[in-house]
C-alpha angles and dihedrals in degrees: 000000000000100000088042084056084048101061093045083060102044088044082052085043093057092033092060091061089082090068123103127186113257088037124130102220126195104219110220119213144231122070113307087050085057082064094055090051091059075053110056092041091061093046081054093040091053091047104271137124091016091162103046121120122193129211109208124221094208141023079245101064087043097057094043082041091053095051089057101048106245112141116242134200139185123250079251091065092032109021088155109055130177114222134357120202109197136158120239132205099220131009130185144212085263088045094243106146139206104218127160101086081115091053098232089101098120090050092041092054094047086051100043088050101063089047126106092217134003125203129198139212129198143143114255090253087079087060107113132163094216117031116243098032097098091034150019117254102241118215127195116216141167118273099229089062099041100098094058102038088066095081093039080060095044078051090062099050103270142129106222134199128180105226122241142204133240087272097042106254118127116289110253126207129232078253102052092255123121120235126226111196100213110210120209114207096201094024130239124325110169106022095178096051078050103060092042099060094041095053097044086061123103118252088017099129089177152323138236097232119103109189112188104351098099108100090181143350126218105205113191103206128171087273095048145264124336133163133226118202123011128020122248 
């Protein structure tokens, strides 16, 4: 665990070279991400990046983000931000992600997408040839069609299961929304037909599925820290 824990760092670590003082940043969330914000607070801490302001993607990474210090704003006062920095579930050789097993996918996708990069992090076991096959897609959906969205997506292909709580109620976005993880027995073919289909459906809020939006990935893997896609 803690070398697990030690990667995560050292891919936050290289990330975070991406950032520049003056920058609005949207702030992913999930665990590696956790790691970027101790980052960013020391840089602060140590007299750097006075003037950087973050957007959060959940209620989670604000509150973690507030207790270090980092100033935060909404997309109203920054629709136009510079760079995101996320996590992803699963990424693949074309950079496309399947992201949403923290349940902030629909607020990390409106926030990727106004972003004039967006950098991953993830460890080397969400590397995947074909995406699906490691993990489900989550969608978030409305409640109230819910009950009638589960067959459209057995339709599809899929195996879907509506995610639940610790106590067993329904999972609830930060949103309001439910989530549904869609397994794919033989993963993902066509991710954009996919997505296509998913999202023209009635009661889909979103999906977890971010097709073209990655500008790099930092993978922390046992040998250390490389990066797919775009230098940095």
């Amino acid at each position: 665990m803690e070398k697990a824990e030690a990667l995560k760092r050292a891919a936050a670590e290289r990330a975070a070279g991406w950032i520049e003082d003056g920058m609005a940043l949207g702030l992913g969330t999930g665990s590696t991400v956790r790691h970027l914000l101790d980052v960013i607070a020391e840089r602060r801490a140590a007299g750097e990046w006075g003037s950087i302001v973050g957007v959060p993607t959940s209620e989670d990474t604000a509150a973690r983000a507030r207790r270090l210090g980092i100033p935060l704003g909404s997309l109203a006062e920054y629709p136009r931000l510079d760079l995101t920095i996320d996590g992803a579930d699963e990424v693949d050789p074309e950079l496309r992600l399947i992201k949403g097993l923290g349940a902030a996918l629909l607020r990390e996708k409106v926030v990727a997408s106004v972003s004039e990069r967006l950098v991953i992090v993830a460890d080397e076991s969400k590397v995947v040839e074909l995406l699906g096959t490691r993990a489900p897609l989550p969608v978030e959906v409305d409640p109230f069609a819910e009950p009638v969205l589960l067959d459209y997506f057995r339709s599809l292909g899929a195996e879907p299961e509506l995610r639940l709580g610790d106590g067993g109620e329904p999972r609830v976005t930060d949103g309001g929304h439910h989530i549904v993880d869609c397994r794919f027995p033989e993963g993902i073919a066509h991710p954009e037909a996919l997505e296509a289909a998913l999202l023209v459906r009635p009661g889909v809020v979103e999906t977890g599925l971010f097709l073209g939006m990655a500008t790099a990935v930092v993978i922390a893997a046992a040998d250390g820290v490389r990066v797919m896609g775009e230098a940095g």
